[in-house]
DOVOMI-174807 format. One line per field, with one value per residue (C-alpha): x, y, z; residue number from 1. Coordinates in nm, 2 decimals. Example, Ala and Ser with C-alpha at 12.3 -4.5 7.8 and 13.67 -1.06 7.14 Angstrom:
x: c(1.23, 1.37)
y: c(-0.45, -0.11)
z: c(0.78, 0.71)
num: c(1, 2)
END
This chain:
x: c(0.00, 0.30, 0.42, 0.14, 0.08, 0.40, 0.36, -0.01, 0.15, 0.43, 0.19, -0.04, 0.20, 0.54, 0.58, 0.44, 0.72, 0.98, 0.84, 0.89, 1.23, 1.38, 1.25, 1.43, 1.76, 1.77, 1.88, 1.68, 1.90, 1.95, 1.58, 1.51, 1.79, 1.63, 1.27, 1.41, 1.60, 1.31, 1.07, 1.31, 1.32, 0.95, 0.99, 1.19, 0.97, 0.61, 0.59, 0.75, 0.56, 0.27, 0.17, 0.15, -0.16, -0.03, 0.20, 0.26, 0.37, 0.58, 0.77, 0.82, 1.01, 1.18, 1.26, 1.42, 1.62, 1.74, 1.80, 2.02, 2.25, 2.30, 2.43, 2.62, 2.79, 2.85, 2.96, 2.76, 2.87, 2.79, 2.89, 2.84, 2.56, 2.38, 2.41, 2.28, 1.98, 1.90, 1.94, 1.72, 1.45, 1.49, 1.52, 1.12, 0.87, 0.55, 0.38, 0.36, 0.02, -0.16, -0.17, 0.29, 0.25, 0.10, 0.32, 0.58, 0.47, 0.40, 0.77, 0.91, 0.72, 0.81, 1.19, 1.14, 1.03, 1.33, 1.39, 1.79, 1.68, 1.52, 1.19, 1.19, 1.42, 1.17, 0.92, 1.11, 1.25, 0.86, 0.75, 1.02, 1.00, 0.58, 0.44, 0.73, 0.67, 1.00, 1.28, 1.10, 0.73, 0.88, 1.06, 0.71, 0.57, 0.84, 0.91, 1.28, 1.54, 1.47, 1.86, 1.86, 1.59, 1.82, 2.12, 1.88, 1.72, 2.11, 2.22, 1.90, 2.02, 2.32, 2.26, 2.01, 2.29, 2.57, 2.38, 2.17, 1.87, 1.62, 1.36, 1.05, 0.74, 0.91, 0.84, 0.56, 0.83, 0.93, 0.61, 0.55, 0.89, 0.80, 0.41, 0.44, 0.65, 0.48, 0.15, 0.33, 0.45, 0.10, -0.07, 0.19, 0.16, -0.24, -0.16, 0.06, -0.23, -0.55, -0.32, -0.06, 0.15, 0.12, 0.05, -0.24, -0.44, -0.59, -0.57, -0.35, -0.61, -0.37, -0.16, -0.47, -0.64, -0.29, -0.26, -0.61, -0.52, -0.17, -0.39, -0.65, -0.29, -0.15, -0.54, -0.52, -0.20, -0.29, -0.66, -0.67, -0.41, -0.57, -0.34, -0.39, -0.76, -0.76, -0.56, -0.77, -1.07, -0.92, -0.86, -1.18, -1.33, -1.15, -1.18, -1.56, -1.56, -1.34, -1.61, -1.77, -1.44, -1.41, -1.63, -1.73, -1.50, -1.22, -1.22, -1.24, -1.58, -1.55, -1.69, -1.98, -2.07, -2.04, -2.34, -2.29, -2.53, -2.21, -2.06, -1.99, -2.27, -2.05, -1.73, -1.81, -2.03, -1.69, -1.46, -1.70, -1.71, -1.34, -1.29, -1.54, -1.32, -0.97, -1.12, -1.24, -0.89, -0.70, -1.00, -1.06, -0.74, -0.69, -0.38, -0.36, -0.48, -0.79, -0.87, -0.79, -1.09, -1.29, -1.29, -1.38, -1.65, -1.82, -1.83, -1.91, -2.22, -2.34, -2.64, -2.54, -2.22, -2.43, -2.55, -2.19, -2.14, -1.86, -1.82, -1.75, -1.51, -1.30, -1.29, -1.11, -0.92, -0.79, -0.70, -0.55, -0.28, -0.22, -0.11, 0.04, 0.03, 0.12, 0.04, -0.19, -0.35, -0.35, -0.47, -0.77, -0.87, -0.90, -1.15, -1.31, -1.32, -1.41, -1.72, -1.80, -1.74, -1.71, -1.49, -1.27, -1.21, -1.08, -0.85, -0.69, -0.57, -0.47, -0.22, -0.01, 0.02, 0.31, 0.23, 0.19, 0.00, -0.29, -0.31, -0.27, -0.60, -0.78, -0.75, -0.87, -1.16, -1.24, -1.12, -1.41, -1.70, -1.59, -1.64, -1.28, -1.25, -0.96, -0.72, -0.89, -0.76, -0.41, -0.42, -0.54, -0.31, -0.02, -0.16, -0.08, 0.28, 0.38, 0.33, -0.03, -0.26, -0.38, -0.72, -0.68, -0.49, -0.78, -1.02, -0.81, -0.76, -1.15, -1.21, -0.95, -1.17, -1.52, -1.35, -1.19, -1.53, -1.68, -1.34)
y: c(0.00, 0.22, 0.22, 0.29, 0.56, 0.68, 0.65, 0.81, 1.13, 1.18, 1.11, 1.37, 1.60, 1.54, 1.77, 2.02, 1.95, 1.95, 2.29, 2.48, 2.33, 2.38, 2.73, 2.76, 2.56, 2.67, 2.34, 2.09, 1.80, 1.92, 1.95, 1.59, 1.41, 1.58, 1.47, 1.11, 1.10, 1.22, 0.89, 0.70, 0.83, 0.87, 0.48, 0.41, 0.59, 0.58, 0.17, 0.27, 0.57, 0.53, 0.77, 1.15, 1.32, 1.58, 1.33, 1.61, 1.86, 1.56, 1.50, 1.87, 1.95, 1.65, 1.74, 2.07, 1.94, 1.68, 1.96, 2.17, 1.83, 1.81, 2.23, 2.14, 1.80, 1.96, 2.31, 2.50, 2.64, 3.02, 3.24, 3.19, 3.50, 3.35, 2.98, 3.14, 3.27, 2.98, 2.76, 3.01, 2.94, 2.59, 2.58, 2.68, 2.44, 2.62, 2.51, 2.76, 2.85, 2.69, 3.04, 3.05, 2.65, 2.74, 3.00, 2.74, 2.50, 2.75, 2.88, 2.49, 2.47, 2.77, 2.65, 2.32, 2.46, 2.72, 2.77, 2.61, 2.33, 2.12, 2.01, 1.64, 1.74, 1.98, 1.72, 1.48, 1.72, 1.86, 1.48, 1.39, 1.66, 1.74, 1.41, 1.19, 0.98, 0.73, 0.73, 0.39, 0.60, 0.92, 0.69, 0.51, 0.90, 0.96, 0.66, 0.63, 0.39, 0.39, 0.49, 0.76, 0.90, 0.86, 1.07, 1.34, 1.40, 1.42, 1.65, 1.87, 1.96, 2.03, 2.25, 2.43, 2.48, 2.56, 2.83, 2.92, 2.94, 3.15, 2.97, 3.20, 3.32, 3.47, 3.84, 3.87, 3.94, 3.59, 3.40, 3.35, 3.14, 2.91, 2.92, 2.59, 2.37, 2.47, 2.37, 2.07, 1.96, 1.96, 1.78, 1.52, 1.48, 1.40, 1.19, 0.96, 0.96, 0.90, 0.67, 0.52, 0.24, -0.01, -0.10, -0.21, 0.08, 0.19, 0.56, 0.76, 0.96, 1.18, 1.29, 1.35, 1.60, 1.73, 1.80, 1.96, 2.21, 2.33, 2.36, 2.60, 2.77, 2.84, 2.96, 3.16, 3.36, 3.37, 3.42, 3.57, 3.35, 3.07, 2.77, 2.75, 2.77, 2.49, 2.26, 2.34, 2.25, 1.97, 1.86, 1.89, 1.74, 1.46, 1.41, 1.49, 1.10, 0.94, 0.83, 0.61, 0.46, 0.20, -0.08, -0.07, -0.33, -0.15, -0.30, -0.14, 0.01, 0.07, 0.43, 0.26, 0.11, 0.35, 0.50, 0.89, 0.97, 0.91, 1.19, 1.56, 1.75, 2.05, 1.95, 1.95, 2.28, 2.45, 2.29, 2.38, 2.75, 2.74, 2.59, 2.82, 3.15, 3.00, 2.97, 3.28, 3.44, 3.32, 3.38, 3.04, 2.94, 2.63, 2.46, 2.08, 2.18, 2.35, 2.00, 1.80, 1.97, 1.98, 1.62, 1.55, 1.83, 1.60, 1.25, 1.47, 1.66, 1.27, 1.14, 0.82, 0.64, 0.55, 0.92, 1.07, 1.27, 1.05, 1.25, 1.57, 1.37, 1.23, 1.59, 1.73, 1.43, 1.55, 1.87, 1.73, 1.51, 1.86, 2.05, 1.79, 1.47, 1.15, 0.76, 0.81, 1.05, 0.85, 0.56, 0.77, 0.87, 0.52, 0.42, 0.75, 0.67, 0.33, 0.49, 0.69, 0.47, 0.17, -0.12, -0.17, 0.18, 0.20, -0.10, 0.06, 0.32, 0.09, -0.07, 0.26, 0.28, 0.18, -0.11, -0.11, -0.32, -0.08, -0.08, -0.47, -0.46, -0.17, -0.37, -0.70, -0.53, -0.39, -0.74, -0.88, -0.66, -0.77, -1.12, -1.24, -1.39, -1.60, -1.29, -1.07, -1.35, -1.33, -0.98, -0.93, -1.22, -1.02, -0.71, -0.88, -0.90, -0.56, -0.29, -0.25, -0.15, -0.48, -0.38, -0.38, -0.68, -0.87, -0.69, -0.78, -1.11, -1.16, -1.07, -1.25, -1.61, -1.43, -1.44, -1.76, -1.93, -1.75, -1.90)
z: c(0.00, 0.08, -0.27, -0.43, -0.21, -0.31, -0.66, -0.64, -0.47, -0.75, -1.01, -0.90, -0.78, -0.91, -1.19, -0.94, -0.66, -0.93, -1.09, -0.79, -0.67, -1.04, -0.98, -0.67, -0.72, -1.09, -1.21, -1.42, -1.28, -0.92, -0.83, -1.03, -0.86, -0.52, -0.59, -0.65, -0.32, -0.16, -0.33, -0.16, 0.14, 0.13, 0.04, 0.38, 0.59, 0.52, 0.62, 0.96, 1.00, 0.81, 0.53, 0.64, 0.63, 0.37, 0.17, -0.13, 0.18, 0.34, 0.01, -0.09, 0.20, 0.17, -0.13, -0.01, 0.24, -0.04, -0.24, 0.01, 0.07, -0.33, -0.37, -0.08, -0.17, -0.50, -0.35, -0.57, -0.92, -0.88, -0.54, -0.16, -0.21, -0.42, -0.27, 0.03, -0.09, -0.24, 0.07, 0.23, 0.04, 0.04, 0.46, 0.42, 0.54, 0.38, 0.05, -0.25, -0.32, -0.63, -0.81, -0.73, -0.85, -1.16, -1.24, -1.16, -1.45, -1.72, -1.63, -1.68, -2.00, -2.17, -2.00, -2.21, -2.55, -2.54, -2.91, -2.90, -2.82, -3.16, -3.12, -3.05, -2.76, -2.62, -2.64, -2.43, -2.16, -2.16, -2.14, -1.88, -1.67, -1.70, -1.64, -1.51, -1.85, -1.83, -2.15, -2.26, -2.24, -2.41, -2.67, -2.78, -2.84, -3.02, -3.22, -3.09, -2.88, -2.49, -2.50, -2.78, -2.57, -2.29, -2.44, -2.57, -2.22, -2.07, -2.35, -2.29, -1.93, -2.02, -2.29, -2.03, -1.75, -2.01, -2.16, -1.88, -2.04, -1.80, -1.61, -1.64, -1.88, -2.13, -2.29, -2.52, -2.84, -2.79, -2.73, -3.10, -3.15, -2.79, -2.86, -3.10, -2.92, -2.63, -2.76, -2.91, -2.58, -2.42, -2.70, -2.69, -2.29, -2.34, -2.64, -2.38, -2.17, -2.43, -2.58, -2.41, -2.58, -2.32, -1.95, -1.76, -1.85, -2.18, -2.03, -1.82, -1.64, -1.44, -1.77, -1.95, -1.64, -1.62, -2.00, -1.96, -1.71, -1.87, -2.18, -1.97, -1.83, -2.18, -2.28, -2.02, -2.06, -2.40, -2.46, -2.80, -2.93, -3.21, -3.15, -2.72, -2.80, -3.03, -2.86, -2.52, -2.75, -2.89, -2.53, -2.43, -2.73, -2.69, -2.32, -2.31, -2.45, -2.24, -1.96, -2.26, -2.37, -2.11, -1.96, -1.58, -1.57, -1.74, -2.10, -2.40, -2.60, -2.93, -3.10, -3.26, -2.95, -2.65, -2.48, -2.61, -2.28, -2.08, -2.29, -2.11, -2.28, -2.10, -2.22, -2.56, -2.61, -2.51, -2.73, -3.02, -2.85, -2.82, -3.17, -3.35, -3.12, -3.32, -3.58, -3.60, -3.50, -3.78, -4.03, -4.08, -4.22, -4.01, -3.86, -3.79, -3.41, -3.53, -3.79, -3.53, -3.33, -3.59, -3.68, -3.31, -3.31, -3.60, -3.36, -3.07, -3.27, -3.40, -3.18, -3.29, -3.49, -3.79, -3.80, -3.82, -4.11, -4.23, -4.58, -4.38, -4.16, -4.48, -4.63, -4.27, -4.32, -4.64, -4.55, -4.21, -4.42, -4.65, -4.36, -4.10, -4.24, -4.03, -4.04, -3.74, -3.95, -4.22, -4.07, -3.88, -4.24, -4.40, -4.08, -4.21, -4.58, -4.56, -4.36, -4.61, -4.98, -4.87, -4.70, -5.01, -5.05, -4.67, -4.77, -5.06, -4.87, -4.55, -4.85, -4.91, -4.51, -4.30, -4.10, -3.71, -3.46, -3.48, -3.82, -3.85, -3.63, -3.83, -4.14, -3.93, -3.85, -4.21, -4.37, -4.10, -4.25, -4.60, -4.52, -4.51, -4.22, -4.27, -4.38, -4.07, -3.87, -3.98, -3.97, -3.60, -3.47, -3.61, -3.43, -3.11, -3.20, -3.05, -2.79, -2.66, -2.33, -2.17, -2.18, -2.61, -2.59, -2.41, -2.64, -2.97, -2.79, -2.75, -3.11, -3.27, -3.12, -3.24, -3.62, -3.59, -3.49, -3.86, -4.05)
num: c(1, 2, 3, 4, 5, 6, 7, 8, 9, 10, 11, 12, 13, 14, 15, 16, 17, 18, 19, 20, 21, 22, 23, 24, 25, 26, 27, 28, 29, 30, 31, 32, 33, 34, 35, 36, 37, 38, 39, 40, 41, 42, 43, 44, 45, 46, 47, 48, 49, 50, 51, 52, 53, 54, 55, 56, 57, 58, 59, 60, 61, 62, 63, 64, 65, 66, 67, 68, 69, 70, 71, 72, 73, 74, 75, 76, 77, 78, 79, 80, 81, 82, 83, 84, 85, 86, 87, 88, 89, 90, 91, 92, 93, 94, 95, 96, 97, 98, 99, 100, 101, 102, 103, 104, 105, 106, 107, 108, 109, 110, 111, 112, 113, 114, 115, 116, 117, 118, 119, 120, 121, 122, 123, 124, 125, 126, 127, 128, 129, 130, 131, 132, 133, 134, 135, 136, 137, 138, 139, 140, 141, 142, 143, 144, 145, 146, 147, 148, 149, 150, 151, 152, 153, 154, 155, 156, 157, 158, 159, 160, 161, 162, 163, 164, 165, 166, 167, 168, 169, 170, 171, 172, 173, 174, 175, 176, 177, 178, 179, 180, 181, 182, 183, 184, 185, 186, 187, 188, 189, 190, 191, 192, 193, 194, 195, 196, 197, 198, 199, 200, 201, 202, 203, 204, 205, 206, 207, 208, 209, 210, 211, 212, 213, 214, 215, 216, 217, 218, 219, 220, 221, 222, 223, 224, 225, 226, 227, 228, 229, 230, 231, 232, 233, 234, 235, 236, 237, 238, 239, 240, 241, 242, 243, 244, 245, 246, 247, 248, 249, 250, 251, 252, 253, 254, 255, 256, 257, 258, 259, 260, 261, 262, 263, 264, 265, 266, 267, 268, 269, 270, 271, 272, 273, 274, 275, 276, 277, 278, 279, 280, 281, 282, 283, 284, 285, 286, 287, 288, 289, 290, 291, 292, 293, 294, 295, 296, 297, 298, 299, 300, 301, 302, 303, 304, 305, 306, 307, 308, 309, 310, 311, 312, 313, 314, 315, 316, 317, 318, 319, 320, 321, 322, 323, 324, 325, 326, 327, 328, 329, 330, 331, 332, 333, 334, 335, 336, 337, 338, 339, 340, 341, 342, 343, 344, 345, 346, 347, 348, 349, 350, 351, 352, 353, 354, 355, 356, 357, 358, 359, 360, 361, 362, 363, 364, 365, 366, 367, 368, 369, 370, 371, 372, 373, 374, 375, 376, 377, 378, 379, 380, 381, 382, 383, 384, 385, 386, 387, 388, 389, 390, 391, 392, 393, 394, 395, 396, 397, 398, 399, 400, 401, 402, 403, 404, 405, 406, 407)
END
């Protein structure tokens, strides 16, 4: 019980701990190696002493003090002055307020998406750093090696000591050149929670509220900016169907069978109010963001699966792959075609795609409707050779012995 107490505290509140204290100790590494000293003390402890009341209180100022014996063992790189302010503020034992806290993550964002840095890198420090997502997690976002993730995460702090890249809200001149990455960085951080590529859970609630909230942060600071809006209302779009995807019992529900009454009537009007706003503030010229929205508008505004206007859905498509094209994209837009004209026309496309487990299964299921059953088979038993949630492995699992009774 300890443990997962442990790892429920730094799931919620880790990236908020680790905001403050890099704002403090003004080093990425220094308040991450801090925070990890202070999971295992937290680890020693708790069993003894039970879990504290506060446990995000307990392991901030153990964090701190953790912090203090690092400057210390390492004799700190810039002057006794400014050492000792900094263990000043570390000696406190009060909490920042939510309003300094927030402050503290917008700074850590806008500190991860500083323009040296390229953009996968921003990405993974942003991943690292935001959510606690681990090299193997951030290397299945970004399609890489587990140690090339590794080395780009090490090189990343360097680069931010070395050139002492300011942690802080930048000026408004520079927003435009961080505003991309940074909106990059939270739409990856809910993508590894709507979607993550394996583990016992088909979604990471925690990094999808927590993705929510920086998105209402970055709206916030910038309320008249397109781009924030649309990812907020993307966000929300997207998250207004989450209490439908999964069973009471945790497995997965399919789109065209969820019950849409379980769907946040509230959530939704606001991403369409939010996506109509963007849209309106860059005269309707839209950005992948804004399609992205828009495509999840269409499902959202559909009383049922059947009534979805599926034509409208293939033309965002089309202009989606025009402006940011990608095989998740791609993939999304054969469900959408074959919808629309017809199994064989989805499969076409499927055959100019790269294959992955998911696709192996999206073909499965359209091979299914077309009455090849043997070849659906095939194609879903090769979707369980690779990374996937254990809920959609059961539920792939579970299909694949519905089609091999029809073979």
């Amino acid at each position: 019980m300890t443990v997962e107490a442990v790892a429920e505290t730094i799931r919620v509140e880790g990236a908020r701990i680790l905001a403050t204290l890099i704002r403090t100790v003004g080093d990425v590494q220094i308040a991450e190696d801090a925070v990890q000293e202070a999971v295992v003390s937290a680890l020693a402890a708790w069993p003894v002493s039970g879990v504290p009341p506060q446990p995000r209180a307990w392991l901030t100022v153990t964090a701190r003090r953790k912090a203090i014996d690092i400057l210390r063992r390492e004799q700190a790189r810039r002057g006794k002055e400014e050492e000792g302010g900094r263990m000043i503020d570390l000696a406190r034992s009060d909490l920042p307020s939510d309003a300094v806290v927030h402050d503290d993550l917008l700074r850590l964002i806008f500190t991860c998406c500083h323009p040296t840095l390229s953009p996968p890198t921003q990405v993974a420090l942003a991943l690292r750093t935001l959510c606690g997502l681990s090299p193997a997690q951030i290397a299945g976002v970004l399609l890489t090696t587990e140690a090339a993730t590794e080395k780009r995460l090490t090189r990343a702090r360097q680069k931010i000591a070395a050139a002492r890249i300011p942690y802080r809200v930048p000026p408004p001149d520079e927003l435009p050149d961080r505003l991309p990455a940074v909106c990059a960085v939270i739409h990856s951080l809910y993508t590894a929670g709507h979607a993550p590529v394996g583990g016992g859970s088909a979604v990471d609630v925690d990094a999808c509220a927590e993705a929510v909230r920086l998105a209402e942060l970055l709206h916030g600071l910038l309320p008249d900016q397109p781009t924030p809006a649309a990812v907020l209302a993307l966000l929300l779009l997207t998250e207004a169907r989450r209490p439908a995807r999964l069973s009471a019992t945790g497995e997965v529900v399919t789109l065209d069978r969820q019950d849409r009454s379980h769907w946040s009537g509230a959530a939704i009007a606001r991403g369409i109010a939010l996506l109509n706003a963007s849209l309106h503030a860059s005269s309707r010229r839209a950005d992948a963001y804004q399609l992205q929205a828009a495509i999840a508008a269409e499902h959202a505004r559909a009383a049922s699966y059947d009534g979805t206007d599926w034509p409208e859905i293939v033309r965002l498509y089309d202009l989606l792959m025009s402006v940011a094209p990608s095989p998740a994209a791609g993939l999304a837009r054969a469900v959408a075609v074959a919808e629309a004209a017809g199994t064989d026309a989805g499969l076409a496309l499927l055959a100019g795609l790269p294959p992955s487990p998911r696709w192996h299964a999206v073909r499965a299921d359209l091979l299914a409707r077309a009455g090849r059953y043997a070849e659906a088979v095939a194609a879903l038993t090769a979707s369980l050779d690779g990374p996937a949630t254990d809920p959609e492995r059961r539920h792939r699992t579970r299909r694949l012995a519905e089609l091999r009774e029809l073979v």
